[in-house]
C-alpha angles and dihedrals in degrees: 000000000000120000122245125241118267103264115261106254121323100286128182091229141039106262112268138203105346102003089058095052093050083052097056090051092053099055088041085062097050094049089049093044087051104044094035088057085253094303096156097245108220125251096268089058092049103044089043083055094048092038093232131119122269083247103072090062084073092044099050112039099001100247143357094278095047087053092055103042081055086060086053098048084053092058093049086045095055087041092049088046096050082045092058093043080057102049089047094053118097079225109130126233108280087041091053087047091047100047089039093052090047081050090052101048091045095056087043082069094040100053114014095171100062107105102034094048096059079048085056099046096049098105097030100063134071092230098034098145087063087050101051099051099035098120101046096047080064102046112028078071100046092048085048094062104038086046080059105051088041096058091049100047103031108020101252113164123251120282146184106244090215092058081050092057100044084048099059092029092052088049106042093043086069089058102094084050088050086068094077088049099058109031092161086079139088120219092265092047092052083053105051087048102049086040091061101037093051093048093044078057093048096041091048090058096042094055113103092222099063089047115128134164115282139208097178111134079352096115084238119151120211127208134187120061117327083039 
């Protein structure tokens, strides 16, 4: 069953008239991106999907990129809010990493399109460099802060808070490929098992006792055998 998109901002009523049709085409987009492996469907699938005519798509949002980056900028908006939920929390710093990373493979299932599609989107939006960008405008903060506290209150080394976002984003990318690989799990359990092995990683790199000197990204050039 897919999964639906998170709700606009907390409203007293369901969306009418217009609002409710840009709503439907949303969520069309999201099914087809999802069935179709984020392949961007054209205007006749989704608005087939919706049951609307291919000219609403103008009305509401202007064109199809503009659509999609809509789709994009709802995402952002349901991984902000669970940030601020975090930040929020009393929950300590390898709490906060465990139950983000958990967030952040979840969503991976939810909506595997994300990240390529606001690649996708780059040259094709008025404000493409927000878009690109969008998630880690959200998250390079949030990691700086948490790398921070972490290193304050557990030992953790010093990192940059970019690398730490590269690191949880490349393996949890791979998680709707990991369901092939383990067939014997459900969707929670997948969860569960790619949340701890990916923290148990995180956690092993940020310890203090395990820091070495790196030349990772650093330009260095290493000689003898191995090289």
């Amino acid at each position: 069953m897919l999964a639906s998109l998170p709700s606009p901002a907390p409203a007293g009523r369901p969306p009418k008239g217009a609002d409710a049709t840009r709503e439907r085409l949303l969520q069309a987009a999201h099914e087809l991106l999802v069935e179709q492996a984020g392949a961007p469907p054209s205007l006749s699938q989704v608005c087939g999907r919706a049951g609307v005519q291919t000219g609403m798509v103008r009305y509401c949002f202007g064109n199809k990129a503009n659509m999609l980056g809509a789709l994009v900028e709802r995402i952002r908006s349901d991984v902000e809010a669970e940030l601020e939920q975090l930040v929020a929390s009393a929950l300590g710093p390898e709490q906060q990493l465990r139950r983000h990373v958990r967030a952040v493979v979840r969503n991976f299932l939810r909506f595997p399109y994300g990240t390529r599609l606001s690649e996708q989107l780059r040259t094709g939006l008025d404000h493409r460099e927000r878009i690109t960008h969008v998630f880690g405008d959200v998250l390079i903060p949030f990691y700086g802060r948490l790398l921070a506290q972490g290193r304050k209150d557990c030992g953790w080394r010093d990192l940059d808070p970019r690398l730490l976002f590269a690191s949880i984003a490349g393996m949890a990318d791979y998680v709707s490929g990991a369901r092939s690989l383990f067939p014997e799990l459900d969707e929670q359990r997948l969860v569960d098992r790619f949340t701890d092995h990916t923290v148990a990683l995180l956690l092993g790199g940020l310890s203090a006792a395990g820091e070495r000197p790196s030349t990772a990204l650093s330009g260095s050039r290493r000689t003898g055998p191995g090289a």
